[in-house]
Legacy VTK file of the C-alpha trace (Angstrom):
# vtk DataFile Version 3.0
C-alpha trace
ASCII
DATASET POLYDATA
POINTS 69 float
-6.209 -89.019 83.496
-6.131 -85.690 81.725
-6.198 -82.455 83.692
-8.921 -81.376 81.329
-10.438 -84.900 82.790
-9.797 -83.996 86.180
-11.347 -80.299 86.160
-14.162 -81.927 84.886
-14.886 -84.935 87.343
-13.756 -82.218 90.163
-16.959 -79.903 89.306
-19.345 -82.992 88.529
-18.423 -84.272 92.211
-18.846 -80.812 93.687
-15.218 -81.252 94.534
-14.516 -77.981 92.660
-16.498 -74.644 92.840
-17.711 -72.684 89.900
-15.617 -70.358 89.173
-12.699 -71.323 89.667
-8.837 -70.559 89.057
-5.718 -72.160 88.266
-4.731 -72.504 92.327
-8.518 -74.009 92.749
-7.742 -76.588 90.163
-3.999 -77.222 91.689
-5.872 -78.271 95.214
-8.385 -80.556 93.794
-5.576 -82.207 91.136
-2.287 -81.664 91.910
0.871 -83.024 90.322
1.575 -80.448 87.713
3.808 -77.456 87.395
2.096 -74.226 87.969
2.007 -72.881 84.575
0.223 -76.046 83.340
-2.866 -75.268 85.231
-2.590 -71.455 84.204
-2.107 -72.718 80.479
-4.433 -75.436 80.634
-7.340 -72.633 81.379
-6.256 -70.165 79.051
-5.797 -72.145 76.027
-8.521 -73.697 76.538
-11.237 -70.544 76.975
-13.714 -69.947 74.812
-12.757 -67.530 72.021
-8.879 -68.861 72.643
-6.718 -66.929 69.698
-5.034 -70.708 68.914
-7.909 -72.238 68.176
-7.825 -75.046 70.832
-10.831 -77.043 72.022
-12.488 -74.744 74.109
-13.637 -75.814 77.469
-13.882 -73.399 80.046
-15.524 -69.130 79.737
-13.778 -66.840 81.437
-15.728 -65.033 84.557
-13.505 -62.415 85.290
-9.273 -61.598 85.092
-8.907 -65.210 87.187
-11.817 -66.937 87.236
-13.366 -69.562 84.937
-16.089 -72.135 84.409
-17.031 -74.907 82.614
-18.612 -74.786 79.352
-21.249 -77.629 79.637
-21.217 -79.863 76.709
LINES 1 70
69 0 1 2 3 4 5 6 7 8 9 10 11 12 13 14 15 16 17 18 19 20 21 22 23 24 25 26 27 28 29 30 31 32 33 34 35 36 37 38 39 40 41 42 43 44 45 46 47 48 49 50 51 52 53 54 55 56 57 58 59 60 61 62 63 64 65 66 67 68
């Protein structure tokens, strides 16, 4: 399963707080270097400068949440 995958089952099973950061994610799926989770959230934030699906807003400096679909 994706990360992307994981974050999401993680806040549907109330396994994973809103917001949330990159060490937050690491508990509930861990397996992953450290700069995949940062990455992961980053690239993936709404209004991301690459243009990648985006996923998650950004709450504050560290913090994110889901963007529902």
């Amino acid at each position: 399963m994706s990360l992307l995958k994981n974050i999401r089952e993680a806040v549907a099973k109330g396994k994973l707080k809103e917001p949330f950061n990159w060490r937050d994610v690491k508990r509930v799926s861990p397996g992953y270097a450290d700069k995949t989770y940062k990455l992961v959230l980053v690239h993936h934030r709404k209004g991301n400068p690459i243009k990648r699906p985006e996923h998650f807003a950004r709450v504050d400096k560290e913090h994110f949440r889901l963007i529902k679909k």
